[in-house]
C-alpha positions, 0 to 999 in steps of 0.5 A, a space after each residue: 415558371 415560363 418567362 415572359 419574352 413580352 414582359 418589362 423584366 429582361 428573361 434573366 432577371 425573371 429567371 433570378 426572381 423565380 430562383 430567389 424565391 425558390 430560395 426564401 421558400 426553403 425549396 432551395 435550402 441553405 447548402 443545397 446545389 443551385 440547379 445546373 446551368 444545363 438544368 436551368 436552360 432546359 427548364 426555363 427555356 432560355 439560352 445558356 448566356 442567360 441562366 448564366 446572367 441569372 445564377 449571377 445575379 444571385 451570386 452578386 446579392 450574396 445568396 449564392 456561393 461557387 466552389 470551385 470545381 464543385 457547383 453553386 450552393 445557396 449560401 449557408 452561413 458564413 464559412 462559404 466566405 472561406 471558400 
């Protein structure tokens, strides 16, 4: 996916948009490590403030969880509200 610096969406949000339905596909499993915000920057092409703004946005709807010192993982079930 390229984003559309022209487009209405701001680049983060259609960042987002492409991860969430990367995650509703089952490309992106439950328990599976969201791709590093490195990762994200390369492949997207878009400043490390802005993936960060994206992997938020995911974290705030509940599909995603940060383990401490581990990563970001899509959420698998309700023990990562223990984490």
């Amino acid at each position: 996916m390229e984003v559309d610096y022209d487009a209405e969406l701001p680049p983060y949000l259609q960042v987002a948009a492409d991860l969430r339905r990367r995650i509703a596909s089952g490309e992106l499993r439950p328990g599976a490590r969201v791709p590093s915000i490195t990762y994200i920057m390369e492949t997207y092409g878009i400043a490390r403030n802005t993936a960060r703004r994206a992997v938020q946005v995911l974290t705030d709807e509940g599909l995603v969880v940060v383990r401490q010192g581990w990563g970001t993982f899509v959420r698998s079930d309700e023990a990562d509200d223990e984490s």
